[in-house]
C-alpha positions as CSV (number, residue, x, y, z in Angstrom):
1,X,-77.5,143.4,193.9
2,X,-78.0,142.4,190.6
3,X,-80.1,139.0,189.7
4,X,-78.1,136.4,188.3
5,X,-78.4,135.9,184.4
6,X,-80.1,132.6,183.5
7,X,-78.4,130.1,181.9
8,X,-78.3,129.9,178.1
9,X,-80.7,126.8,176.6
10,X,-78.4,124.8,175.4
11,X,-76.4,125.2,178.6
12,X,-79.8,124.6,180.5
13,X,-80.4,121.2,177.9
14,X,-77.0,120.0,178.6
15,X,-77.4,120.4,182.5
16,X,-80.6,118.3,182.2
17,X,-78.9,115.5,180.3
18,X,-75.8,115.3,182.6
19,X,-78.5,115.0,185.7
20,X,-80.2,111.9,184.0
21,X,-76.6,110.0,183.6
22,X,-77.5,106.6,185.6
23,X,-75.2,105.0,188.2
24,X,-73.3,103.2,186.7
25,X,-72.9,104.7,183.1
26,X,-71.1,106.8,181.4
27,X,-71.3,109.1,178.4
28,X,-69.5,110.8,176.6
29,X,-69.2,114.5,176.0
30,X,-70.5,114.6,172.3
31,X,-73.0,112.3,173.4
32,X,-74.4,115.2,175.7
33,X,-74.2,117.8,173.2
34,X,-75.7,115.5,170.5
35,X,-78.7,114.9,173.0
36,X,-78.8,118.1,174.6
37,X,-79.2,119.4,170.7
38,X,-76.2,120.8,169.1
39,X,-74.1,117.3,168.2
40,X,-70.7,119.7,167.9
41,X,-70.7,121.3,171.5
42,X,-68.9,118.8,172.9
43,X,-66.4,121.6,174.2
44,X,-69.2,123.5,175.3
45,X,-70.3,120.3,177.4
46,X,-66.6,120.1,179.1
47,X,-66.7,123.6,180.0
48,X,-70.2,123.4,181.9
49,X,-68.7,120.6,183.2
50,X,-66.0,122.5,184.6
51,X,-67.6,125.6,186.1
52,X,-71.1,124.4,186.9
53,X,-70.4,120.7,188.4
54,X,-70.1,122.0,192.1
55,X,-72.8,124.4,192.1
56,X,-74.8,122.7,190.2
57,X,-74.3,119.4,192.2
58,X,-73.5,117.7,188.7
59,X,-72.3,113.9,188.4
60,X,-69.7,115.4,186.3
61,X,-67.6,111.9,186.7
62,X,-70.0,110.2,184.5
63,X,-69.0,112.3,181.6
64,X,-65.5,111.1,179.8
65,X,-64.1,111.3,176.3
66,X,-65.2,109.4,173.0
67,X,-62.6,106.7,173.1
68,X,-64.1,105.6,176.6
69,X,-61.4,107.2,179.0
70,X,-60.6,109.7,181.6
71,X,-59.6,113.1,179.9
72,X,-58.5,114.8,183.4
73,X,-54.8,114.1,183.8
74,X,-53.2,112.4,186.7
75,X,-52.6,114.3,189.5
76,X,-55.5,116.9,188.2
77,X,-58.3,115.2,188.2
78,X,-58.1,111.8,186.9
79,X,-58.0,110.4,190.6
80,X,-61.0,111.8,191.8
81,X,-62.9,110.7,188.9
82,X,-61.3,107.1,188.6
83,X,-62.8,106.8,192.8
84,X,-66.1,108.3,191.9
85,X,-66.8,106.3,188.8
86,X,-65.9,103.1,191.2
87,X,-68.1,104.0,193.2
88,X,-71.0,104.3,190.9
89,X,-69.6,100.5,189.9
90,X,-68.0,101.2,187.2
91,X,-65.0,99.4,186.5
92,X,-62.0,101.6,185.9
93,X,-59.2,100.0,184.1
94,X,-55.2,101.6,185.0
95,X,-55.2,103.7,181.9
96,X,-58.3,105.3,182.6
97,X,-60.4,103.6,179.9
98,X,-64.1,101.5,180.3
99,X,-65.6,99.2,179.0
100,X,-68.4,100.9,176.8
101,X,-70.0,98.0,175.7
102,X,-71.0,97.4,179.1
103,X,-71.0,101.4,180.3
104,X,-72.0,103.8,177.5
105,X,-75.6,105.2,178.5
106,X,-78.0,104.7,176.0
107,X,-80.9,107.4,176.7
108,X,-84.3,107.0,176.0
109,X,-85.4,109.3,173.2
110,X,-89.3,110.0,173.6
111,X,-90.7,109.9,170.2
């Protein structure tokens, strides 16, 4: 059997930076690939999103897009995120969008 291949860094940055996403915020997917270290990966952050979340146990609800909504569609997605983001406590508005004033996740950057 062969030994599965380790995940890239970037990939393994990213992963680390979704993990430390508090309850209760959100961020965005640029914002993870600007912290995680390559600021125009955020389609590299959607796809770990989307086959790592369940086996990586990833609180992949807490990542949306840049103008502060649900990307999934209805019916594909969007549901399941809306419910999980509520409840974290975030307030979900009928179109998807938060309040980022209130939500975005501001990391810590240890200088």
């Amino acid at each position: 059997m062969a030994t599965p291949k380790p995940y890239a860094p970037f990939t393994v940055r990213a992963l680390a930076v979704i993990r430390s996403i508090p309850r209760g915020k959100v961020a965005t997917y640029a914002q993870v690939a600007a912290v995680a270290g390559s600021p125009l990966a955020a389609r590299q952050v959607a796809r770990i999103l989307h086959s790592l979340s369940r086996k990586e146990r990833l609180p992949w609800h807490r990542v949306i897009n840049s103008r502060g909504s649900i990307s999934l569609p209805r019916g594909a997605g969007f549901e399941q995120q809306k419910a999980a983001l509520q409840r974290d406590g975030v307030k979900v508005k009928e179109d998807g969008s938060v309040d980022m004033k209130r939500r975005l996740w501001v990391p810590r950057i240890d200088a």
